[in-house]
C-alpha positions as CSV (number, residue, x, y, z in Angstrom):
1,X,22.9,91.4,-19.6
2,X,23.9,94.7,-20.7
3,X,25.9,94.9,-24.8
4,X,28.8,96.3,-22.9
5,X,28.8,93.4,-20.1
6,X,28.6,90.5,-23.3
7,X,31.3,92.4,-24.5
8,X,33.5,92.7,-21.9
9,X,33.1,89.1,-20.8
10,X,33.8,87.8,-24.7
11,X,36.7,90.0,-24.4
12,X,38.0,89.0,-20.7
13,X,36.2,85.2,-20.5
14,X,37.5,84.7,-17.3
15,X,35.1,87.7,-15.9
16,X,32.1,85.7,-16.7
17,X,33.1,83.7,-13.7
18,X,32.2,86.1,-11.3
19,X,32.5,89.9,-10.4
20,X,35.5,91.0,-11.8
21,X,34.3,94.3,-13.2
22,X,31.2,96.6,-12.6
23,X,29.3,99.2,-14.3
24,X,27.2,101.6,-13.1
25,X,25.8,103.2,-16.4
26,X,26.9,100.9,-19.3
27,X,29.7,103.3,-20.9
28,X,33.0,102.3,-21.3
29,X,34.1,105.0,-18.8
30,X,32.8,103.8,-15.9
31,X,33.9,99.8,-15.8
32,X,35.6,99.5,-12.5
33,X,37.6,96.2,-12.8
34,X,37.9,94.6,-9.5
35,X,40.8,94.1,-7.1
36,X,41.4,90.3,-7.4
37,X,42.6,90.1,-11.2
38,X,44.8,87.6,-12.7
39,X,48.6,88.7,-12.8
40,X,49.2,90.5,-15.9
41,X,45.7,91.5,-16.7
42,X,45.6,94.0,-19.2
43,X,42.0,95.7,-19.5
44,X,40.3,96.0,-22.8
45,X,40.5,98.9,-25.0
46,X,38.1,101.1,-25.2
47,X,38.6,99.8,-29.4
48,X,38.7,96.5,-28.5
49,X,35.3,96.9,-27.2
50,X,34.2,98.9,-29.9
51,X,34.9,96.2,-32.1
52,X,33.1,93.4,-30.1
53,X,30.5,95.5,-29.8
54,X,30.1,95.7,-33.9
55,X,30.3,91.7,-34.3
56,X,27.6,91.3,-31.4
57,X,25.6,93.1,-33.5
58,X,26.0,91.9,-36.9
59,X,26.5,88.0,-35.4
60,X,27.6,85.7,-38.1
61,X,25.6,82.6,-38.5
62,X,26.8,79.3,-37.6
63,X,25.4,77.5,-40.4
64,X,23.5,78.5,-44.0
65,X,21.9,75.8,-46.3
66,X,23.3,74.3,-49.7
67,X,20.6,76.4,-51.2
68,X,21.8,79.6,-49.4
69,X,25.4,79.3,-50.4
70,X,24.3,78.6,-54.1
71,X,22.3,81.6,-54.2
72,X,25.5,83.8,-52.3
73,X,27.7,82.2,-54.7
74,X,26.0,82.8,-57.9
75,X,25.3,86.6,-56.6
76,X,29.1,87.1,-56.5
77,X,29.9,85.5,-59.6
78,X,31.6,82.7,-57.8
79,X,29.6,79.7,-58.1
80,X,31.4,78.2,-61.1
81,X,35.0,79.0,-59.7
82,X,33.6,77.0,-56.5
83,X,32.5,74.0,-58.3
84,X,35.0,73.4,-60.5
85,X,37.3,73.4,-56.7
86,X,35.2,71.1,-55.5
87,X,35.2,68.4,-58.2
88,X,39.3,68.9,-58.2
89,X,39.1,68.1,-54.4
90,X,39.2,65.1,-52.1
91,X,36.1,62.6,-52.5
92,X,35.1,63.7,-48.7
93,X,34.8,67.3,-49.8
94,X,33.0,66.3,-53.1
95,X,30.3,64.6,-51.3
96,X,30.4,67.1,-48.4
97,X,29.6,69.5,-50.9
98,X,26.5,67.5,-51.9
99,X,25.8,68.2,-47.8
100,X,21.9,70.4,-47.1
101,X,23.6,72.2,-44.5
102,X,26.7,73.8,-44.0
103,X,28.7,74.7,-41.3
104,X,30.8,78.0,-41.2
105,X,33.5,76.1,-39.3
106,X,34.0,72.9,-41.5
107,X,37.5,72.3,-42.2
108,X,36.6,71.4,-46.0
109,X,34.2,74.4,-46.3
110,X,37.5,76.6,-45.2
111,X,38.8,74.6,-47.7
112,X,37.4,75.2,-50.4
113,X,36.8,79.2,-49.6
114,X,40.7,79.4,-49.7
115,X,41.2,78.1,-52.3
116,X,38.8,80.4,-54.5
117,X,39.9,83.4,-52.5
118,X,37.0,83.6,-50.4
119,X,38.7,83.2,-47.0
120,X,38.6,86.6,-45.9
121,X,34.7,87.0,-47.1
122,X,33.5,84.0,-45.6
123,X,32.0,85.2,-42.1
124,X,30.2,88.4,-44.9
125,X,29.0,85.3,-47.2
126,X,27.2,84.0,-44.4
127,X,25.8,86.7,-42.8
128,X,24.3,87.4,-46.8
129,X,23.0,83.8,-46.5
130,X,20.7,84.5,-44.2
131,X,19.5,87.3,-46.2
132,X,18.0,85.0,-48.5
C-alpha cells in the first residue's frame, strides 16, 4: 500500500472497504474517486492529505516506559512540576504513576499532562521517548 493510499483511507475510512478511489501514479492529482460515494462526500484536500501524510511519517508511539518519560521529563525541565501533580492527585493516578509502562491514551496520563501544561506537547513527548 502506496503513502498516498494509507492516507487517503485514514482520511476517508469508509474507502478501505473497497474501491472507492484509484490512482494511477500515487500523486494527489490523479485520485479518481469512484461513482458510488456516500451522499455528501466531500474529497480530501489536497492539505488534508499533506498533513496525514506528515503524521504517517513521524507516527507517534502508543506507549513509552516510566523510565522514558522520566528521562523526557527531566530534559524539559518538567519532571518536578509533574511529580508534585501527581502526589496532589487521586490515589489511582498516584499509583498509576508508579506504572512501567505508559500509555499515550490513559485518561490519568492526559490528566496529569493538562494539568502541567503539557497537553498540546504530549503526542512530541512521546515521539522523544522513543528517542531514548
Amino acid at each position: 500500500m502506496t503513502d498516498l493510499t494509507s492516507a487517503l483511507k485514514a482520511l476517508r475510512p469508509f474507502a478501505a472497504y473497497g474501491a472507492e478511489f484509484s490512482n494511477i501514479d500515487d500523486t494527489y492529482a490523479n485520485v479518481m474517486w469512484g461513482p458510488n460515494l456516500p451522499k455528501g462526500f466531500v474529497a480530501p484536500t489536497e492539505e488534508e492529505v499533506d498533513a496525514e501524510l506528515a503524521r504517517l511519517a513521524d507516527p507517534v508511539p502508543s506507549s513509552a516506559t516510566r523510565g522514558q518519560l522520566i528521562r523526557v521529563l527531566n530534559h524539559i525541565g518538567k519532571l518536578t512540576e509533574v511529580r508534585d501533580a501527581v502526589a496532589r492527585a487521586d490515589v489511582l493516578t498516584q499509583e498509576l504513576w508508579l506504572s512501567p509502562t505508559f500509555r499515550r491514551d490513559d485518561p490519568h496520563l492526559r490528566s496529569v499532562a493538562a494539568t502541567v501544561g503539557l497537553t498540546e506537547q504530549l503526542d512530541d513527548l512521546f515521539r522523544l521517548s522513543a528517542t531514548l
